[in-house]
C-alpha positions as CSV (number, residue, x, y, z in Angstrom):
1,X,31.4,-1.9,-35.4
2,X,33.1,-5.0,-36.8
3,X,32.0,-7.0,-33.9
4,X,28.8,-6.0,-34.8
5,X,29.1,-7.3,-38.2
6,X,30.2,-10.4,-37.5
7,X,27.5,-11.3,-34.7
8,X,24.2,-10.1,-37.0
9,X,26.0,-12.4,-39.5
10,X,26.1,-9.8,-42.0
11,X,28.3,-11.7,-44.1
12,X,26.2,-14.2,-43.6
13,X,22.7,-13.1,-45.0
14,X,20.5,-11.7,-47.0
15,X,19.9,-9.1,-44.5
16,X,23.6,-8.1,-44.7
17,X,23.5,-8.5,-48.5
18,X,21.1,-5.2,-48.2
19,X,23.4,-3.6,-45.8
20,X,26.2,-3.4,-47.7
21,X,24.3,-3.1,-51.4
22,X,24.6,0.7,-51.6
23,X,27.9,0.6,-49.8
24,X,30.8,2.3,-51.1
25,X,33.5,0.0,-50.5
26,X,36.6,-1.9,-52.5
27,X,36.5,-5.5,-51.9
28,X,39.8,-7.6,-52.5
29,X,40.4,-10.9,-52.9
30,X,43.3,-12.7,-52.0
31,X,45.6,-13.7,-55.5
32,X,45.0,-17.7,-54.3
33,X,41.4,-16.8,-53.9
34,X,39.7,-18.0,-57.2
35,X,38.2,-14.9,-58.1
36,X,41.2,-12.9,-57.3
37,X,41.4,-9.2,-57.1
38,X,40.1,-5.8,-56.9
39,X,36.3,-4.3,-57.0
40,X,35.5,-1.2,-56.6
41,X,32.0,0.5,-55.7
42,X,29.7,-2.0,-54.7
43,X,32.5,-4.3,-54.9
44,X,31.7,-6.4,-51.7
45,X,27.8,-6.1,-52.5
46,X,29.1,-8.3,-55.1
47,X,31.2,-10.6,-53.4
48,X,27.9,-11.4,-51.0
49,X,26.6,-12.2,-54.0
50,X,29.3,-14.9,-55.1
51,X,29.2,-16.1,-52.0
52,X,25.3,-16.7,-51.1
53,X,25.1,-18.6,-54.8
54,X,28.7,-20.9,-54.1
55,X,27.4,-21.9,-50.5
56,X,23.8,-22.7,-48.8
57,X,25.6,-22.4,-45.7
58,X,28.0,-20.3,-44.8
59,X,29.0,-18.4,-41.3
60,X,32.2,-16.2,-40.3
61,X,32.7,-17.3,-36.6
62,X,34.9,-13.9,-34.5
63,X,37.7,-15.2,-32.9
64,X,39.3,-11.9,-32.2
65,X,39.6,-8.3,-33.5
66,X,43.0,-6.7,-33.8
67,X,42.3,-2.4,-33.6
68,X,45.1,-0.5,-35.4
69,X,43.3,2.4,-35.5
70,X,41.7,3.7,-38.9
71,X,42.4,-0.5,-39.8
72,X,40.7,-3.2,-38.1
73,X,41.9,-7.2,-38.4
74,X,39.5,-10.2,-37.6
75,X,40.4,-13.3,-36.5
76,X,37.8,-15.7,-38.5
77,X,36.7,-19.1,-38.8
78,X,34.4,-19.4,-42.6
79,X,31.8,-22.4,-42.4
80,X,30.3,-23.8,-45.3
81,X,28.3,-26.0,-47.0
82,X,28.7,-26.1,-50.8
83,X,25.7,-25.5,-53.3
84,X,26.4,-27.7,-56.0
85,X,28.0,-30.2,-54.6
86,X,26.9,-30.2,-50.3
87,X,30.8,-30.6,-49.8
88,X,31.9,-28.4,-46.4
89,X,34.6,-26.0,-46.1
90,X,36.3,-24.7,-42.9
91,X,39.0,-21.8,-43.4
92,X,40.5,-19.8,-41.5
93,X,40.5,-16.7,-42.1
94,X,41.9,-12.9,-41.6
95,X,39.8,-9.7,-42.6
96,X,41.1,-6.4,-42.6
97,X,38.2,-3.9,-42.4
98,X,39.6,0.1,-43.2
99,X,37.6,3.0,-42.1
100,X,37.6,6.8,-43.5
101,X,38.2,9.4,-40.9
102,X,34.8,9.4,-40.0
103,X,34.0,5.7,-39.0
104,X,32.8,4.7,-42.9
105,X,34.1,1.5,-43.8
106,X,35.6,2.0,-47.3
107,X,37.9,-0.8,-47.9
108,X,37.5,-5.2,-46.8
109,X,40.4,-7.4,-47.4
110,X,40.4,-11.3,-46.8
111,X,43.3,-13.6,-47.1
112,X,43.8,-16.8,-45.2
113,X,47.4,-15.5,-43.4
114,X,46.5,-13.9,-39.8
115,X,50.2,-12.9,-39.3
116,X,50.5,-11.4,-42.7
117,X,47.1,-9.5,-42.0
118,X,48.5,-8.1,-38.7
119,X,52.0,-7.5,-40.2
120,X,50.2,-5.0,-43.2
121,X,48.6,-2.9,-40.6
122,X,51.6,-2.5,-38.2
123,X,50.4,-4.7,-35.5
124,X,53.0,-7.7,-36.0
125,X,57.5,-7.5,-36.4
């Protein structure tokens, strides 16, 4: 499933916008991130949002995916090119998708630290 995400670019567009606008899922930014912190609900429906009006281009490239089970890291490369100002921005990137017991993705979690990532869902010493 979080393969799929990343190659329909559903981070990506306003077709994954949709997908995740009646989604149930908490959203958290990392505390460097600018809008740090935790949504709730529609939380990442809103974080698409932030994201298609700071950036006319923007991709998450899949490196790798990391399965721990009910927790699944990604290894990702963000693309972007700035709205306001054209600047780009390459970052990479670690996202930790959790799922419910039956496959519903209920919490994403970005930060910049792969290792730190893998170390919070018991897949790194």
């Amino acid at each position: 499933m979080v393969r799929s995400i990343y190659e329909h670019g559903l981070l990506d567009s306003t077709d994954g916008y949709n997908a995740f606008a009646e989604a149930e899922i908490e959203y958290v930014n990392p505390p460097d991130a600018i809008d740090a912190g935790v949504r709730r609900a529609r939380g990442l429906r809103t974080a698409l949002g932030s994201l298609t009006d700071a950036f006319d281009e923007r991709e998450h490239q899949l490196r790798r995916v990391f399965d721990a089970g009910d927790m699944v890291v990604a290894d990702v490369v963000f693309r972007g090119r700035g709205a306001t100002s054209g600047a780009t921005v390459t970052q990479d990137e670690a996202h930790t998708w959790t799922f419910d017991g039956t496959g519903r993705i209920v919490r994403f979690e970005w930060g910049r630290d792969l290792d730190q990532a893998l170390k919070a869902v018991g897949l790194a010493e």
